[in-house]
C-alpha positions as CSV (number, residue, x, y, z in Angstrom):
1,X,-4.3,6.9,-9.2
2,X,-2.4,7.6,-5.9
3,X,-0.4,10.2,-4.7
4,X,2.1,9.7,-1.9
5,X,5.1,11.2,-0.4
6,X,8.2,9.8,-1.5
7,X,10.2,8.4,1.8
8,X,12.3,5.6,0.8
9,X,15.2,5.0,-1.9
10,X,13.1,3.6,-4.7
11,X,10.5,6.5,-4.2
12,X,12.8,9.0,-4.1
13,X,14.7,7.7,-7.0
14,X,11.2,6.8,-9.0
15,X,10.9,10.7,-8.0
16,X,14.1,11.5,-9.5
17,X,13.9,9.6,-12.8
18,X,10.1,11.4,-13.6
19,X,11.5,14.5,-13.1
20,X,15.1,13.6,-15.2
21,X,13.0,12.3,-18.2
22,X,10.6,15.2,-18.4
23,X,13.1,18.2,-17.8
24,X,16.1,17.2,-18.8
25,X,15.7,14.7,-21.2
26,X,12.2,16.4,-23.0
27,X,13.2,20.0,-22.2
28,X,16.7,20.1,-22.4
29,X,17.3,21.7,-19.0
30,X,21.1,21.7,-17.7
31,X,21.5,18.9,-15.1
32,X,22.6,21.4,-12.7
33,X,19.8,23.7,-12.9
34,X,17.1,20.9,-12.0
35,X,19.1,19.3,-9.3
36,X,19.8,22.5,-7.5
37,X,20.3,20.9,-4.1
38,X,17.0,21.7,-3.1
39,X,15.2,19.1,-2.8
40,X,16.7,17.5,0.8
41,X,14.6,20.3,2.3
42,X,11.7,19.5,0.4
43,X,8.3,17.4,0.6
44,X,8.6,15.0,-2.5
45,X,5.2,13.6,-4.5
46,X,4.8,10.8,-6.6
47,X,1.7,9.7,-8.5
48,X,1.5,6.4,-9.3
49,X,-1.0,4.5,-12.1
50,X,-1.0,0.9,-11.1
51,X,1.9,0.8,-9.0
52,X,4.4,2.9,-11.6
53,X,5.4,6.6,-10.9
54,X,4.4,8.5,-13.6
55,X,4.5,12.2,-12.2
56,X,6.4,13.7,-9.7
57,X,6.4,17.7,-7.8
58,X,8.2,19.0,-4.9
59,X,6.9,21.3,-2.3
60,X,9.5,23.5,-0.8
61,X,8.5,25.3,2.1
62,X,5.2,26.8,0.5
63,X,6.6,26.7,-3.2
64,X,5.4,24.0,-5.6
65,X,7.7,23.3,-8.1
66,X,9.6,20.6,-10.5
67,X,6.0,19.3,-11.1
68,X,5.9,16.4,-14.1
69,X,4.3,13.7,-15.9
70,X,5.8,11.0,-18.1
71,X,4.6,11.7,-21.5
72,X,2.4,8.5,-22.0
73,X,0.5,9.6,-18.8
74,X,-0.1,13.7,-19.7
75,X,-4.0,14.4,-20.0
76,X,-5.0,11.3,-17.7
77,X,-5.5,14.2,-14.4
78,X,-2.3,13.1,-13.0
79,X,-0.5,16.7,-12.3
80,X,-4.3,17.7,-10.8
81,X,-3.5,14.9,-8.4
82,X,-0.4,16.2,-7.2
83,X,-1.7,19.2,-7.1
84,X,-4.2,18.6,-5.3
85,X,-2.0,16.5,-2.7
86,X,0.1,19.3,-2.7
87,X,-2.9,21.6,-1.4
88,X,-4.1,18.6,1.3
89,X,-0.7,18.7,3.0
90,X,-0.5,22.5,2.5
91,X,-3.3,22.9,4.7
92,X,-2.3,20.8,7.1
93,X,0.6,22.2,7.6
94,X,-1.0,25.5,8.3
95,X,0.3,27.3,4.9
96,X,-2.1,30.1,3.9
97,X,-0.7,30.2,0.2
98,X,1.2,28.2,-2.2
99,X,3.5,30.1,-4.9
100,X,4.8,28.6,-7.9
101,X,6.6,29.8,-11.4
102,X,4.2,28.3,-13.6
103,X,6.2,27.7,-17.5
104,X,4.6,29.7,-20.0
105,X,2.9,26.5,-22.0
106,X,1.0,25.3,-19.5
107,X,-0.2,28.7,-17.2
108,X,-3.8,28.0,-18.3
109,X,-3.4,24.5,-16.6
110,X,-2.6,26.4,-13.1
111,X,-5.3,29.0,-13.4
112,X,-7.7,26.0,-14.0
113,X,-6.8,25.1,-10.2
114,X,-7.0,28.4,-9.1
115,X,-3.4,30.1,-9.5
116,X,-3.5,33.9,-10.4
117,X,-0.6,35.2,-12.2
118,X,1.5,37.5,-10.6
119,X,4.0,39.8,-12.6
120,X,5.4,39.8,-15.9
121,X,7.5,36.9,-17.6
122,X,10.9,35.9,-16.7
123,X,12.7,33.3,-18.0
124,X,14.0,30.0,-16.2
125,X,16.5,28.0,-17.9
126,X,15.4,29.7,-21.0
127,X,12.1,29.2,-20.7
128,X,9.4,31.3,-20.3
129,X,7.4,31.4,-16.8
130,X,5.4,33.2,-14.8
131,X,5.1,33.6,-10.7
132,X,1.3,32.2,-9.8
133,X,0.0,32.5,-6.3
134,X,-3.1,30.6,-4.9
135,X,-4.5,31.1,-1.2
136,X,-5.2,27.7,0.0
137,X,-6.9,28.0,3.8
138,X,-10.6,30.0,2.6
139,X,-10.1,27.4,-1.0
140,X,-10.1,24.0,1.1
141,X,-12.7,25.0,3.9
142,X,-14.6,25.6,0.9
143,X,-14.0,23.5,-1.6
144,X,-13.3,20.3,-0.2
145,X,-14.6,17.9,2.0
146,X,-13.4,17.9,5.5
147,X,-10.0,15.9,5.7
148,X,-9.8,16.0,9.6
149,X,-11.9,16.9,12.4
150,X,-11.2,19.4,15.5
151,X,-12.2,18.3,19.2
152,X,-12.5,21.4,21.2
């Protein structure tokens, strides 16, 4: 599995269809409502399984969101991978937290990666979420191998 940033057409549009199939066709969710206009001012992922986007999540500013995985591909580690992406570039980038509005179903999923839940339930195109929050600088230093090194 690979996880890259979605630059050209086809990525963007592989992007697009991911997150098409598993919102709005799976979950119903108004066309409008997941195509906010957003997502020109956002960092796009794609995980790909032998060359084929399967999932796809967006990072705007420090807020994860729109993350998805093509049915056929759910419990094969593939929204970890963006997730963990997600945190790489974070941290680069100098962002101390990420933030997300985790959907009800799969919360548990988010506080496996380290997400706290923050506040009660609101409701998302009629779903059921919750705000998370995760601090990323103190969770990579520890966590995770170096991914560059500092000359002084």
């Amino acid at each position: 599995m690979k996880v890259i940033i979605a630059k050209d057409k086809k990525e963007i549009i592989d992007h697009f269809y991911v997150r098409g199939t598993v919102f709005i066709k799976e979950q119903g969710i108004d066309w409008d409502i997941e195509f906010d206009g957003l997502d020109k001012d956002c960092v796009l992922f794609n995980a790909l399984i032998d060359g084929k986007v399967v999932g796809a999540a967006r990072l705007h500013h420090n807020k994860v969101g729109r993350v998805a995985t093509l049915l056929s591909y759910r419990k094969m580690g593939v929204g970890k991978a963006l997730m963990q992406e997600i945190e790489k570039y974070a941290f680069i980038k100098d962002m101390n937290h990420l933030v997300l509005n985790a959907q009800m179903p799969v919360k548990s999923f988010y506080e496996k990666l380290g997400y706290k839940a923050v506040g009660t339930t609101f409701y998302e195109a009629d779903i059921p979420h919750v705000k998370m929050i995760k601090t990323i600088k103190m969770q990579l230093l520890i966590c995770h191998k170096p991914i560059f090194i500092i000359n002084h």
